[in-house]
N, CA, C and O atoms as a GROMACS GRO file, in nm:
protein
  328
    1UNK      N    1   0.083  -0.119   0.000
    1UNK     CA    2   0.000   0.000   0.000
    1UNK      C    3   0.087   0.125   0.000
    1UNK      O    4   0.046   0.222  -0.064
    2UNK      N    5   0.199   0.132   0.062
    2UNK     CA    6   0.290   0.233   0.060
    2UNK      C    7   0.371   0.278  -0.058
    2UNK      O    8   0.427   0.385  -0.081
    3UNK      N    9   0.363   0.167  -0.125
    3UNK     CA   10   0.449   0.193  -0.259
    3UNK      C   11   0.402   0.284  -0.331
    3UNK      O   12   0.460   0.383  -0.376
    4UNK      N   13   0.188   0.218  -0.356
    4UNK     CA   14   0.130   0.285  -0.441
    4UNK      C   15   0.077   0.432  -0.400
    4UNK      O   16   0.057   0.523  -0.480
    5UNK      N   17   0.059   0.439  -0.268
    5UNK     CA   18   0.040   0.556  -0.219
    5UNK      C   19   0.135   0.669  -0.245
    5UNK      O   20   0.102   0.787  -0.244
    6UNK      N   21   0.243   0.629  -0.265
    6UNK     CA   22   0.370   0.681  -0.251
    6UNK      C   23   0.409   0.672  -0.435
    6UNK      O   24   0.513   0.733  -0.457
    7UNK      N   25   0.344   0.607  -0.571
    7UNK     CA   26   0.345   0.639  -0.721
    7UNK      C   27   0.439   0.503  -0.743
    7UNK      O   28   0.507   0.494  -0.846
    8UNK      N   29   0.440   0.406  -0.650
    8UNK     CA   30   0.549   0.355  -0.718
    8UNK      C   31   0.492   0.207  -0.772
    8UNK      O   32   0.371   0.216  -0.794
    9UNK      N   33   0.528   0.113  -0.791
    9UNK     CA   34   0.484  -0.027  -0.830
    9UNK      C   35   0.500  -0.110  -0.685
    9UNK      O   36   0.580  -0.091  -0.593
   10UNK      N   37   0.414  -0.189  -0.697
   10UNK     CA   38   0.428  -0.244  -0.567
   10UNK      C   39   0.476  -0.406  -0.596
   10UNK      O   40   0.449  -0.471  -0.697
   11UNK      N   41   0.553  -0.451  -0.481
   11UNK     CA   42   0.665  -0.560  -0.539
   11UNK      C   43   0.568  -0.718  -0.592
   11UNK      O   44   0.462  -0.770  -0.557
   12UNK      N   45   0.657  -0.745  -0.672
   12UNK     CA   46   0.595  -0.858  -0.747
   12UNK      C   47   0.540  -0.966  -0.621
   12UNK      O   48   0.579  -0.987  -0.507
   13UNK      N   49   0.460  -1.007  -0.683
   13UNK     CA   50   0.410  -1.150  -0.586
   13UNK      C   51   0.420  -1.267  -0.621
   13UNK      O   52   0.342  -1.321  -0.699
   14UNK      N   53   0.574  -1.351  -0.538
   14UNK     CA   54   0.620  -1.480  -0.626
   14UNK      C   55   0.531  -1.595  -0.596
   14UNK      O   56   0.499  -1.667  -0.691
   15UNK      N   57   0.473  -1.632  -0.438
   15UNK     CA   58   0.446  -1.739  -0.389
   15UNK      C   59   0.330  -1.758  -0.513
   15UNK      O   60   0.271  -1.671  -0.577
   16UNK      N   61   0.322  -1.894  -0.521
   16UNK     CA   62   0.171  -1.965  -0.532
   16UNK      C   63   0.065  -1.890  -0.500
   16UNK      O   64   0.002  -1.818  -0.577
   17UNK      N   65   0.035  -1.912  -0.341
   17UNK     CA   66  -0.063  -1.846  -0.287
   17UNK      C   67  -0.097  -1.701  -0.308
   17UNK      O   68  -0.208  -1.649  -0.308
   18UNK      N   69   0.028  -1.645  -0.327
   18UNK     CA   70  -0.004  -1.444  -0.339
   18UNK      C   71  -0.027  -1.462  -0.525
   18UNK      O   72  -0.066  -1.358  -0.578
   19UNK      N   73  -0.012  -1.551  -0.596
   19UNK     CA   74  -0.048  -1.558  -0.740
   19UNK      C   75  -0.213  -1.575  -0.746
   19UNK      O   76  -0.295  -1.515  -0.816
   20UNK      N   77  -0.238  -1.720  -0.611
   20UNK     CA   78  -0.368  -1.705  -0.657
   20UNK      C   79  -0.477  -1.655  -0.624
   20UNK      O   80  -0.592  -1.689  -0.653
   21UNK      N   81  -0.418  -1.530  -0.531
   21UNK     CA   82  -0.521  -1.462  -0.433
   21UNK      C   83  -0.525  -1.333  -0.566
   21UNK      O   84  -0.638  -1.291  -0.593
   22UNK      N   85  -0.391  -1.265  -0.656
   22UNK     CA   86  -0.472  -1.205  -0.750
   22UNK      C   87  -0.488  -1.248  -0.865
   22UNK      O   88  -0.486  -1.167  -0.958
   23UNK      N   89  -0.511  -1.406  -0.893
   23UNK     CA   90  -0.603  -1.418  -0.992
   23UNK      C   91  -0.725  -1.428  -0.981
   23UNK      O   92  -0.798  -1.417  -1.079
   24UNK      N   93  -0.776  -1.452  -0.844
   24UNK     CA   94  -0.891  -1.487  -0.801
   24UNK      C   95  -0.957  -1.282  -0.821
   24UNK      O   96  -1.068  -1.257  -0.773
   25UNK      N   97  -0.906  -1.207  -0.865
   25UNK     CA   98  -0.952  -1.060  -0.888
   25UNK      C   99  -0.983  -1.104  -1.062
   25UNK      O  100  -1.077  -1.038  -1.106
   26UNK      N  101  -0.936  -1.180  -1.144
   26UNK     CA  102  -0.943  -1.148  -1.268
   26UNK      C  103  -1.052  -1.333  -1.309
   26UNK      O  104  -1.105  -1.347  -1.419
   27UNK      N  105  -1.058  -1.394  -1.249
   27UNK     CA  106  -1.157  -1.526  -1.299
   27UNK      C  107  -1.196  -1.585  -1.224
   27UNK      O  108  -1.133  -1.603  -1.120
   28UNK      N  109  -1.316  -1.638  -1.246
   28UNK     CA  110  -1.454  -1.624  -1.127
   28UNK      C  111  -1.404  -1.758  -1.119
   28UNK      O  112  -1.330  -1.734  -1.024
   29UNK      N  113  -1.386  -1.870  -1.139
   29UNK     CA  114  -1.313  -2.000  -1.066
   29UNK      C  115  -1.199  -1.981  -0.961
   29UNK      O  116  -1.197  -2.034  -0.850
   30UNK      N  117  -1.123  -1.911  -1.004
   30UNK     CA  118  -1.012  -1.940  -0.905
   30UNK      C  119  -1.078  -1.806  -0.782
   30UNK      O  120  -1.032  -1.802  -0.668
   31UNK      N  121  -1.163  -1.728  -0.817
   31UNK     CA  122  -1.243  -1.685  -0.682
   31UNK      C  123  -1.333  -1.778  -0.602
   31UNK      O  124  -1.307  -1.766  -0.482
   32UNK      N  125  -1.408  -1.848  -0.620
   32UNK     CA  126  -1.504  -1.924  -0.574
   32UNK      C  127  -1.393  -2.044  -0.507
   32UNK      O  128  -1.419  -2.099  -0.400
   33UNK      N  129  -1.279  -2.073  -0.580
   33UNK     CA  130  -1.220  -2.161  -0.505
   33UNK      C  131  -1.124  -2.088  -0.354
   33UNK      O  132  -1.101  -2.144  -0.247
   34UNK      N  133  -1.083  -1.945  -0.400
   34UNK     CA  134  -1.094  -1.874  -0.300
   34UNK      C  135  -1.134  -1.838  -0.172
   34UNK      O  136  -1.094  -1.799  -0.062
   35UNK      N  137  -1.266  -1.879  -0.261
   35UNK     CA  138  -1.380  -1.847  -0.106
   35UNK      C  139  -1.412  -1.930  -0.038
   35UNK      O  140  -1.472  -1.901   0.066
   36UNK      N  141  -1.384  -2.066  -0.072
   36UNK     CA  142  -1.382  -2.225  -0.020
   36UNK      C  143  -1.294  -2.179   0.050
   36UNK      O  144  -1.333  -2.169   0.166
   37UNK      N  145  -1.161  -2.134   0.031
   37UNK     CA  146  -1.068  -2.152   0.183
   37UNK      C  147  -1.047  -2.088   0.223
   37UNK      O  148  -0.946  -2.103   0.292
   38UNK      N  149  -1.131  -1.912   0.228
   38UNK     CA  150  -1.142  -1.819   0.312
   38UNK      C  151  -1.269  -1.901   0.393
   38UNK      O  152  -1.247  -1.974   0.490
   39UNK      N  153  -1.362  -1.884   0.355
   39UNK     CA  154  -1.518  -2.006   0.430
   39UNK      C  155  -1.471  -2.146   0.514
   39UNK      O  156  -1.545  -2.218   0.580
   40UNK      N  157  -1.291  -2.167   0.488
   40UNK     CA  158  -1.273  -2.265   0.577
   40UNK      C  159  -1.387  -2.418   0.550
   40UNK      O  160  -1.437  -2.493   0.634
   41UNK      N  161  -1.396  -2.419   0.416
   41UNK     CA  162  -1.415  -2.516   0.385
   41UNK      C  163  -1.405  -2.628   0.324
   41UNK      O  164  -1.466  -2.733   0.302
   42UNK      N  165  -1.278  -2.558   0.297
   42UNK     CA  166  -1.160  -2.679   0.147
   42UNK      C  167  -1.006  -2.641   0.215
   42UNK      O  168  -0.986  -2.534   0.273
   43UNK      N  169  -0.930  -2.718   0.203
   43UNK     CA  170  -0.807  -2.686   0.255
   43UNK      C  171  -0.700  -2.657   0.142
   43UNK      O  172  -0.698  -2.732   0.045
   44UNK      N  173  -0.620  -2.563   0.150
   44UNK     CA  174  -0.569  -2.512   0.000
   44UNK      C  175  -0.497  -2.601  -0.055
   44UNK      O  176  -0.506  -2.611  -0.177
   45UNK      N  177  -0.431  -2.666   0.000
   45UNK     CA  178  -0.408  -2.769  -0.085
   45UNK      C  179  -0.498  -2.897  -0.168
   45UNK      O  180  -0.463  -2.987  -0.244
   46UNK      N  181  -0.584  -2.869  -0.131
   46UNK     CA  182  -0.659  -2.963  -0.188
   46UNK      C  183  -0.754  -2.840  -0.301
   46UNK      O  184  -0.784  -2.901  -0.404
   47UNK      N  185  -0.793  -2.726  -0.304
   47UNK     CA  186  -0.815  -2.661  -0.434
   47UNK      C  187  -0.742  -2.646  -0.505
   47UNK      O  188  -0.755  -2.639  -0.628
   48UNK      N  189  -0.613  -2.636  -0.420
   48UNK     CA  190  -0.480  -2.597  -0.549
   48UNK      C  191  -0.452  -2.726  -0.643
   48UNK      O  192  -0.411  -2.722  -0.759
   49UNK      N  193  -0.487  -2.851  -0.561
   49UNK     CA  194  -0.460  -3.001  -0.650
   49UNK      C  195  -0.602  -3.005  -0.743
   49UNK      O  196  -0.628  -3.120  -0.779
   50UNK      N  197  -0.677  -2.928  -0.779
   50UNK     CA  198  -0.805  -2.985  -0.864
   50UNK      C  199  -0.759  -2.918  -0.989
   50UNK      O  200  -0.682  -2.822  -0.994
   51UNK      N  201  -0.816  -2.984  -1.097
   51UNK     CA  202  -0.768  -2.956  -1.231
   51UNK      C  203  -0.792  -2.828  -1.272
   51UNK      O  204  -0.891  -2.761  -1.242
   52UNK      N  205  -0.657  -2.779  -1.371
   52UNK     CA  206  -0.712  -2.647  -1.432
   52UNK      C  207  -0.718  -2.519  -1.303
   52UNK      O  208  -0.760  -2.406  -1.325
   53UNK      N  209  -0.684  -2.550  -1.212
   53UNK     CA  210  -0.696  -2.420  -1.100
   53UNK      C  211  -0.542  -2.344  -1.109
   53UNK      O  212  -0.533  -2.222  -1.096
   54UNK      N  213  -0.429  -2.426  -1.131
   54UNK     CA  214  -0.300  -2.358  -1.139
   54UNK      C  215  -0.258  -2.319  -1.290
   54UNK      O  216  -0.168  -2.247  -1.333
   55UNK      N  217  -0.356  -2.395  -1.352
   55UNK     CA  218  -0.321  -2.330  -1.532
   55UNK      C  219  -0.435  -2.206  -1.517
   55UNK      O  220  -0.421  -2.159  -1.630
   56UNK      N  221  -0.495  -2.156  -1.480
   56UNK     CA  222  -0.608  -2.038  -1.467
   56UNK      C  223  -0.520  -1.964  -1.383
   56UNK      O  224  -0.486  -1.863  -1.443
   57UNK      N  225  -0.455  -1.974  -1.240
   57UNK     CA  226  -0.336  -1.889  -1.232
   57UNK      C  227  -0.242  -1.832  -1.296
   57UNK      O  228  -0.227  -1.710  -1.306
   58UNK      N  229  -0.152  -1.945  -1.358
   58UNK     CA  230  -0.048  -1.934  -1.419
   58UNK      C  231  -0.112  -1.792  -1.594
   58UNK      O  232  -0.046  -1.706  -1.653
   59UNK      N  233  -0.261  -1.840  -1.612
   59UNK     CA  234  -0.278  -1.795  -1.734
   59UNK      C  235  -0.316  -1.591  -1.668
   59UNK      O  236  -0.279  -1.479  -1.703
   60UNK      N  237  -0.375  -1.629  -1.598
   60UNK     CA  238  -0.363  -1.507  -1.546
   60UNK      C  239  -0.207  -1.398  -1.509
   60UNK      O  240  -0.202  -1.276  -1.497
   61UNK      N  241  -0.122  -1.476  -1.500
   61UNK     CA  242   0.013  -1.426  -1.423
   61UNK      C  243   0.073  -1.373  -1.578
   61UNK      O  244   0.134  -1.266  -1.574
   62UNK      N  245   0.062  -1.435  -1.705
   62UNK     CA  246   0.137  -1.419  -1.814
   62UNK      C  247   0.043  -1.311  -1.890
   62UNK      O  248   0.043  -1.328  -2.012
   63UNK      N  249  -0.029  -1.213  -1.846
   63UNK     CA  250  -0.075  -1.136  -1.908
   63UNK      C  251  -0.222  -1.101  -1.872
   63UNK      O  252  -0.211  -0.979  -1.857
   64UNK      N  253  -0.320  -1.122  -1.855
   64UNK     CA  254  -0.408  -1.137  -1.797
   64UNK      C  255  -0.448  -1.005  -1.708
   64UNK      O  256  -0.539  -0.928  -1.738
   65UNK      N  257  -0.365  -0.992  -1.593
   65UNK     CA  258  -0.390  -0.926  -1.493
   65UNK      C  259  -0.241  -0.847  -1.488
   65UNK      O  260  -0.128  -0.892  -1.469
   66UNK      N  261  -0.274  -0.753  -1.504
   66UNK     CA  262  -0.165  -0.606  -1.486
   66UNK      C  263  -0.209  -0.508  -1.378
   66UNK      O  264  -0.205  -0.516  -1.255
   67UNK      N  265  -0.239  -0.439  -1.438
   67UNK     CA  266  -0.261  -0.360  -1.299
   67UNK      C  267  -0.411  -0.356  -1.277
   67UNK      O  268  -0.499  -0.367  -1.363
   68UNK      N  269  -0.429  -0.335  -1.108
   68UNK     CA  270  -0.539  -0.332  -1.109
   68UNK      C  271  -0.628  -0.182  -1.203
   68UNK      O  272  -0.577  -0.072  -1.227
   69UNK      N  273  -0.771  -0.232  -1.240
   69UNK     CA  274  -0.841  -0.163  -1.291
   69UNK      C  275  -0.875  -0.007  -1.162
   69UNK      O  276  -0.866  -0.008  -1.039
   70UNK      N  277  -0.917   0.115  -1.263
   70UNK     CA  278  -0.918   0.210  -1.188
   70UNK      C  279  -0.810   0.345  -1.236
   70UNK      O  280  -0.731   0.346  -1.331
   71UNK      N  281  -0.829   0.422  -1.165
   71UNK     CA  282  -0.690   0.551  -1.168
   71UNK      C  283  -0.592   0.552  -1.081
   71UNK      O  284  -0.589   0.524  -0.961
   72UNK      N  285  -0.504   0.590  -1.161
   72UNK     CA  286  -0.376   0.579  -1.069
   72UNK      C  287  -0.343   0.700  -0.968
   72UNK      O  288  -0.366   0.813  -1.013
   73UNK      N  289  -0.298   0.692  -0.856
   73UNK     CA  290  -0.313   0.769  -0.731
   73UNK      C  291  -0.305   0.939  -0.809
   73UNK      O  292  -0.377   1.025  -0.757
   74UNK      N  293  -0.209   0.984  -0.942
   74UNK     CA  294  -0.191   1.100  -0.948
   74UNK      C  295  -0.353   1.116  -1.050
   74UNK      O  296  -0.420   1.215  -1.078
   75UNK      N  297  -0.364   1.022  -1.070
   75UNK     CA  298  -0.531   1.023  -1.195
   75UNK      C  299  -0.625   1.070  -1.079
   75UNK      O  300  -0.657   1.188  -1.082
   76UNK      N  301  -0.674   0.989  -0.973
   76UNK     CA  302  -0.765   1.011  -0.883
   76UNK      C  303  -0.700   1.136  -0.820
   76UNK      O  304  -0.800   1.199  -0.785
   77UNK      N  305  -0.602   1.205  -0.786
   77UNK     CA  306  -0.602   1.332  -0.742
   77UNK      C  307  -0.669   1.470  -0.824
   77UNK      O  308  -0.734   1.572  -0.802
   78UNK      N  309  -0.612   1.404  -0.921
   78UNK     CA  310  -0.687   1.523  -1.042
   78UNK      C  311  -0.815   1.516  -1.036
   78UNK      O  312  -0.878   1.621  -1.045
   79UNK      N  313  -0.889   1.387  -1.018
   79UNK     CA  314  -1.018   1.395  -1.058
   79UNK      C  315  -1.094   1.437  -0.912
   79UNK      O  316  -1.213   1.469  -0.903
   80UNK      N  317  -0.996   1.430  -0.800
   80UNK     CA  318  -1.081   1.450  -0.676
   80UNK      C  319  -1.065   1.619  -0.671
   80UNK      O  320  -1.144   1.680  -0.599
   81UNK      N  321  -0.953   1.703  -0.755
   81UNK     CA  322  -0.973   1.872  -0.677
   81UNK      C  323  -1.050   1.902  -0.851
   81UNK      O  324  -1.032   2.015  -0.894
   82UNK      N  325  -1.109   1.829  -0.919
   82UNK     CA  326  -1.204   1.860  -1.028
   82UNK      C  327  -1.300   1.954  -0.988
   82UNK      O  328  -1.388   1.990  -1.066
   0.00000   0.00000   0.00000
């Protein structure tokens, strides 16, 4: 949060898990499987082993998902003393 607050890029996210917490922002499967183990009802390893959940990551990581959607901190300043 400090990075972007501050204009800068905020550092890459290598693990598995920080991959599939933001793909789960860009495709409604790997959210719903998300929400199974935020809901504490699937254990992550066992969503991460079901088919097609780490190729829907991985497809997300190679282009997919860049930055999040929205204005960027100096965009939303402009538009907030509008």
């Amino acid at each position: 949060m400090n990075a972007l607050r501050n204009g800068f890029e905020p550092p890459e996210r290598k693990s598995l898990m920080d991959r599939f917490v933001t793909a789960a922002g860009y495709d409604a499967d790997v959210f719903r499987a998300l929400y199974e183990i935020v809901l504490c009802l699937t254990l992550p390893q066992e969503v991460l082993a079901r088919p097609g959940i780490k190729d829907k990551v991985d497809r997300v990581e190679k282009g997919a998902a860049g930055r999040m959607p929205g204005p960027d901190r100096h965009q939303l300043l402009r538009l907030l003393s509008a």
